[in-house]
C-alpha positions as CSV (number, residue, x, y, z in Angstrom):
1,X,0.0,0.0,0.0
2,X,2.7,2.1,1.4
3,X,6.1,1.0,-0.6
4,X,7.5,1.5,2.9
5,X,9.3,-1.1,5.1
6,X,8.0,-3.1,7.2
7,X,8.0,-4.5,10.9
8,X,9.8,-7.3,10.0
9,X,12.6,-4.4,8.5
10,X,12.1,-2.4,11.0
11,X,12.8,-5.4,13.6
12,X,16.2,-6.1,12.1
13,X,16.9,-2.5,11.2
14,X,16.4,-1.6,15.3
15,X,18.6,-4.2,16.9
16,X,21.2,-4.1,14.3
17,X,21.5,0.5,14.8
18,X,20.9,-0.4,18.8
19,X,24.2,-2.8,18.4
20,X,26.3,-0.2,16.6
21,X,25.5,2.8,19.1
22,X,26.3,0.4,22.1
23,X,29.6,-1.1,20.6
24,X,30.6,2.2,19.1
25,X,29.1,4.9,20.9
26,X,27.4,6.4,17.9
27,X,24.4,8.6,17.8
28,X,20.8,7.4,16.3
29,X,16.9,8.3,16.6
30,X,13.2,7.2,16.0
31,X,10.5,8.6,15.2
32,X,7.1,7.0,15.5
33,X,4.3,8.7,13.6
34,X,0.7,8.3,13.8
35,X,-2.1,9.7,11.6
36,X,-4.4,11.8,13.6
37,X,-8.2,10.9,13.5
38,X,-7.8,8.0,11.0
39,X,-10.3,5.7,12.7
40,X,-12.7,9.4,12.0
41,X,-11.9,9.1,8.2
42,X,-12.4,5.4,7.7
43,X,-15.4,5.9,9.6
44,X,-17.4,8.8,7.6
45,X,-15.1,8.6,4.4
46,X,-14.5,4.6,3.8
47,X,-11.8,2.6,3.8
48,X,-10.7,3.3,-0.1
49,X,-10.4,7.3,1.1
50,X,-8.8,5.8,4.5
51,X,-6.2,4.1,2.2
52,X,-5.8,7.2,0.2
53,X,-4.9,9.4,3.6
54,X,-2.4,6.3,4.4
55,X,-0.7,6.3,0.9
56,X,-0.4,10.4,1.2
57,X,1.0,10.3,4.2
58,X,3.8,8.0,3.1
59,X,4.7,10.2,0.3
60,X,5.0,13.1,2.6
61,X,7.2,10.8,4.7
62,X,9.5,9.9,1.3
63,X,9.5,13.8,0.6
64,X,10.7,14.8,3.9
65,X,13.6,12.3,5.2
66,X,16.9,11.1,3.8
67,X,17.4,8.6,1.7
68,X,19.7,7.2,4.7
69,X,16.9,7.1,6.9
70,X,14.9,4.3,7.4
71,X,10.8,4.3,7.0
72,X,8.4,1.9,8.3
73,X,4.6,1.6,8.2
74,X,4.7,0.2,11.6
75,X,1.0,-0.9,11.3
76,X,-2.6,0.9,10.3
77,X,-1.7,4.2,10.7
78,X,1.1,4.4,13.1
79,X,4.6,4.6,11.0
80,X,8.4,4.6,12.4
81,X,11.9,6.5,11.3
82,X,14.6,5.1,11.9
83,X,17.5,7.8,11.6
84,X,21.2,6.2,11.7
85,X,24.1,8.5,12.8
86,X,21.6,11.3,13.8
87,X,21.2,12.8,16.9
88,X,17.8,14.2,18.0
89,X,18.7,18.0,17.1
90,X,19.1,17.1,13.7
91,X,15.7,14.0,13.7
92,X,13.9,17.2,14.9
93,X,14.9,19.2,11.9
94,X,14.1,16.3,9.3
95,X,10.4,15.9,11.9
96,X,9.6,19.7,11.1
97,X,10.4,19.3,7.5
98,X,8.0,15.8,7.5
99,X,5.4,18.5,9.5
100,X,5.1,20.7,7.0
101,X,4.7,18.7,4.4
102,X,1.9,17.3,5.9
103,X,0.5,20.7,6.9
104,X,0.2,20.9,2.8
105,X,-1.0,17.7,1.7
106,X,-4.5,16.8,1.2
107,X,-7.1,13.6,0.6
108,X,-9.3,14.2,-2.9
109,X,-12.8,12.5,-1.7
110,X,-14.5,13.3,-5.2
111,X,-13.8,16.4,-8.2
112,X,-15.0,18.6,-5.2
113,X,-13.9,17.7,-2.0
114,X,-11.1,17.1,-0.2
115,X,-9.1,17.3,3.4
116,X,-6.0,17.6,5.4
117,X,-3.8,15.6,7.3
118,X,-2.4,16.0,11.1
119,X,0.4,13.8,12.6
120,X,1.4,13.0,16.0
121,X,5.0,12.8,16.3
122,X,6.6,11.1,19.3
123,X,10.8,11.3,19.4
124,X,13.5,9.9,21.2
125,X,17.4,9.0,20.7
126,X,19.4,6.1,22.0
127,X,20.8,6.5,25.3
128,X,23.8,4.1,26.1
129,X,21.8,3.1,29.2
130,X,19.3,1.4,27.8
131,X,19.1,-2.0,27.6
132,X,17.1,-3.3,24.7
133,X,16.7,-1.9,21.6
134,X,12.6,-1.5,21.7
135,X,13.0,0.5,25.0
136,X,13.6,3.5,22.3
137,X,10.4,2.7,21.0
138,X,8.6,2.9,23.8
139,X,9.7,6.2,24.3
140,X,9.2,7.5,21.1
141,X,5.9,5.7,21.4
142,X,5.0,7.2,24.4
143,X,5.4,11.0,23.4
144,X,4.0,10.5,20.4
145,X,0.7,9.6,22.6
146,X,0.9,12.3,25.1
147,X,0.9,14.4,21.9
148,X,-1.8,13.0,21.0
149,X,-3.8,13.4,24.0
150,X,-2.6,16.9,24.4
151,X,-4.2,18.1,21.1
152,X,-7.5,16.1,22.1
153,X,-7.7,18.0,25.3
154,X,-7.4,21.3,23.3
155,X,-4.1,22.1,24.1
156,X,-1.2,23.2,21.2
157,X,1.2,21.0,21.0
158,X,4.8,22.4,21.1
159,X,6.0,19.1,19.9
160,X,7.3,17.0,22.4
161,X,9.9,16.4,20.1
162,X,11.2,19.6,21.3
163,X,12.4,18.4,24.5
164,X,15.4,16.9,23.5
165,X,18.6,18.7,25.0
166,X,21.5,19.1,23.0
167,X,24.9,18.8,24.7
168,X,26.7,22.5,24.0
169,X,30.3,22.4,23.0
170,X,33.2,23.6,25.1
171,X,35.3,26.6,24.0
């Protein structure tokens, strides 16, 4: 549906970037990704239009990441990136690029209608004290739903992705 990876990639792809950051102290993030009010869409639109929003958002998510970076459809409408050698300053930039394209996109219903897409985006980056490699997951998986619960109680979100600190070099 997608032409993404998936879980069985995204498995393999995990544990083998959790491996390398442990063994060589290098830097990697995830992303996971879910489509906002999808089970709304399916519901009033169908699940042909509900397929349409899933294709859409995968192109947005081909448009907006590195060819480096690895993109799953996790399952339904919940998607993963993987980025290698990347810490979460630089996830977050590729995140707000993957944001605004999805800010622009839209779903054609018929020759006269048509709607928008929202995200919730949940980030995290390894931390060489964790202990198995889906404990990032979890994480990412668990901002990604306070996100979401933060826009369903009517609050902004300022991106939980945004809480990442970044280490500032001595002079």
């Amino acid at each position: 549906l997608t032409g993404l990876n998936n879980l069985h990639i995204f498995k393999r792809s995990l544990a083998q970037l959790f491996n390398i950051a442990h063994r060589y102290k290098r830097p990697f993030s995830m992303a996971v990704l879910d489509l906002d009010d999808f089970k709304r869409i399916n519901d009033r639109y169908g699940h042909v239009i509900g397929d349409r929003a899933i294709r859409e958002l995968a192109q947005c998510m081909k448009r907006s990441f590195r060819e480096t970076d690895i993109l799953v459809r996790y399952g339904g409408d919940e998607f993963v990136v993987l980025f290698p050698e990347t810490s979460g300053e630089f996830a977050l930039e590729g995140i707000e690029r993957f944001r605004a394209n999805v800010s622009g996109a839209s779903v054609v219903i018929d020759a006269k209608n048509k709607f928008g897409l929202s995200v919730s985006v949940g980030l995290a980056t390894f931390d060489e004290k964790m202990k198995r490699p889906m404990e990032l997951f979890e994480m990412a998986d668990q901002r990604m739903y306070a996100e979401k619960s933060a826009k369903k109680n009517g609050v902004l979100p300022k991106a939980n992705t945004r809480k990442i600190k970044t280490r500032k070099k001595k002079t």
